[in-house]
C-alpha positions in Angstrom: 19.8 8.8 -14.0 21.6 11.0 -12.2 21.6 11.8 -7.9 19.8 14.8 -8.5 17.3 13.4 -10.8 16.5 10.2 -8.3 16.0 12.0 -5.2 13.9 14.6 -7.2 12.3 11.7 -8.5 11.5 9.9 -5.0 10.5 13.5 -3.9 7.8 13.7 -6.0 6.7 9.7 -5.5 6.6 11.4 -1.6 4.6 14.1 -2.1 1.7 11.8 -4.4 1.8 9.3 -1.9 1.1 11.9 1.0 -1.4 13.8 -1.9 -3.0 10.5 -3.0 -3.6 9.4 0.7 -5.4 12.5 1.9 -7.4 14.2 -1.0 -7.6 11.0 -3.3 -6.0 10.3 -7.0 -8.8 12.1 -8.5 -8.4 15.0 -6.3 -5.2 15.6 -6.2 -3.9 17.6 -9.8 0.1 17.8 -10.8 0.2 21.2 -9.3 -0.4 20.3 -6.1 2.1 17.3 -6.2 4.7 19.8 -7.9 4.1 22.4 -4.8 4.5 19.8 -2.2 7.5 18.4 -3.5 9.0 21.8 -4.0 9.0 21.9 -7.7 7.2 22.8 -11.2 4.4 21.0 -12.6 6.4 21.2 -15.7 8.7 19.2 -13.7 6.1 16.6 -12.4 5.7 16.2 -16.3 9.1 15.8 -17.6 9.9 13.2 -15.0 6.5 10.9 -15.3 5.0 11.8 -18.2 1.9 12.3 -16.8 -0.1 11.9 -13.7 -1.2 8.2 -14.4 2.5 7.8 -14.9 3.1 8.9 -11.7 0.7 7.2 -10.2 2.0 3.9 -11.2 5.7 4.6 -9.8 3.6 5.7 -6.3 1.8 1.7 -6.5 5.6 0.7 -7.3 7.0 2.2 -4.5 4.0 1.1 -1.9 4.6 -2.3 -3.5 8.4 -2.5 -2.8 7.9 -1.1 0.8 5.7 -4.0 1.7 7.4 -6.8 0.0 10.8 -5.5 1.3 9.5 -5.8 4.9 7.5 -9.6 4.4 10.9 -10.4 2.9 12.7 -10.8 5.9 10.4 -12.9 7.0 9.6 -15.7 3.9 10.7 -19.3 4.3 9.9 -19.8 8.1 6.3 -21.7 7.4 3.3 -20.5 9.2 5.8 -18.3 12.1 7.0 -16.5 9.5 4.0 -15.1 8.1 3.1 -14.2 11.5 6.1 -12.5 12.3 5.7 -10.7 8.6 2.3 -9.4 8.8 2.9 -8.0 12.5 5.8 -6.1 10.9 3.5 -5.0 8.3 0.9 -3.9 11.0 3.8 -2.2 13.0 4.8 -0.4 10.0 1.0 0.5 9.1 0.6 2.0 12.0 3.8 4.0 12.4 2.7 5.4 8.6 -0.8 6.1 8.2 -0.9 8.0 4.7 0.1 5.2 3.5 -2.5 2.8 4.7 -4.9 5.9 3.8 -3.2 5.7 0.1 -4.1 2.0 -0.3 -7.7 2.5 0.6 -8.5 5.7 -1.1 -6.8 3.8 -4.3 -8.6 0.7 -3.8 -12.1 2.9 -3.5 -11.2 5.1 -6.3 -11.1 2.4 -8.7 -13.5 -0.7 -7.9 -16.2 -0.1 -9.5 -14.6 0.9 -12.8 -12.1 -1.3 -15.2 -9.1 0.2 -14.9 -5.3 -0.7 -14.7 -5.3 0.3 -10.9 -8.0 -1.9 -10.2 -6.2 -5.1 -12.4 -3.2 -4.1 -9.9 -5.2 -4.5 -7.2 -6.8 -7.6 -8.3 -3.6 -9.3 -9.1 -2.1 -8.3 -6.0 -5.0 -10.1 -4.0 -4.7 -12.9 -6.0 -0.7 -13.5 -5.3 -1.4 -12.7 -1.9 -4.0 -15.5 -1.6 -1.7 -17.9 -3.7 1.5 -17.0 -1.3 -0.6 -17.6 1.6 -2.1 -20.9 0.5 0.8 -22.2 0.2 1.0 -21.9 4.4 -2.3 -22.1 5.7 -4.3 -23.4 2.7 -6.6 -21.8 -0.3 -9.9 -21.3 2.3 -7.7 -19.8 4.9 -5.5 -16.9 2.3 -9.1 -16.1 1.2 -9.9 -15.7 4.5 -6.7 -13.8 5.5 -6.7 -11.4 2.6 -10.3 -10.6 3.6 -9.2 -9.6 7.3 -6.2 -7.8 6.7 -8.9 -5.7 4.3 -11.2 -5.2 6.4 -8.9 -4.4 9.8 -7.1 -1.7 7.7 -10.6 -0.4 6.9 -11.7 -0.7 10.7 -8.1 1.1 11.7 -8.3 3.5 9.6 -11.8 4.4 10.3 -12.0 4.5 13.8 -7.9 4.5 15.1 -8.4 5.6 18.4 -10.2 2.5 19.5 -9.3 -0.1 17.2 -5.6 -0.9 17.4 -4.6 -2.6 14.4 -1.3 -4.2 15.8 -3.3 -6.2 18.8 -6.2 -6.6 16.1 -3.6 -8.7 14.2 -2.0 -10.2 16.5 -5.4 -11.7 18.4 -6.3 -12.9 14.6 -3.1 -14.4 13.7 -3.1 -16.0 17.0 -6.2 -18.1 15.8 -4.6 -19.4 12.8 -2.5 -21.8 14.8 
């Protein structure tokens, strides 16, 4: 693919993320995505597909941005996966639309079958095994439950829960 057609392409996962994050999937139409990004919807459409399509690349993206950052930090035991989900909190917090994407996702599609939700599912479910291989299969249960449940905290009341110190008081628990 061409320059053009990659940073046109990464404009457009850009403008669904921020989209997707603040009105919701299901509220947010191509034409909206196409005016954000600067572009056509016909344009949206010849890149993706369609809206599900782009959906997809947006939970690619989201996906690659969070390994990329516990990356740096896998193979150092229990420290390590400290150290890697305090980066993750750090970059939560820095990048809230994104945080606000996960959740709105994760709403939008629990309480139906649906590919997003299967993504979601599997996601958990390497999380837990990743984890367990550190702190035990009761314990990554546990964790992937609080790292839920302090982004839904954060995100629902930022201005007196700081998800940084809320992670790093919880981590400090684990040992």
């Amino acid at each position: 693919m061409q320059r053009r057609g990659v940073e046109r392409r990464r404009d457009l996962v850009d403008a669904a993320i921020h989209l997707f994050g603040t009105q919701g999937y299901a509220g947010t139409g191509v034409a909206a995505i196409a005016k954000r990004a600067g572009v056509t919807p016909s344009a949206v459409i010849h890149h993706f597909g369609s809206k599900e399509n782009l959906l997809e690349a947006v939970l690619d993206e989201f996906d690659a941005r969070s390994a990329a950052r516990v990356a740096e930090h896998a193979g150092h035991g229990l420290e390590g996966l400290k150290k890697a989900l305090l980066s993750d909190a750090e970059h939560t917090a820095r990048h809230r639309g994104l945080a606000t994407l996960h959740a709105v996702l994760q709403a939008e599609h629990l309480a139906r079958d649906s590919p997003v939700r299967e993504r979601f599912r599997t996601r958990n479910r390497l999380l837990r095994a990743a984890f367990a291989t550190i702190v035990g299969e009761a314990t990554a249960v546990e964790l992937v439950a609080f790292l839920e449940g302090a982004l839904t905290q954060w995100l629902l009341d930022p201005d007196t829960v700081d998800l940084v110190d809320l992670y790093r008081n919880y981590l400090d628990r684990l040992g």
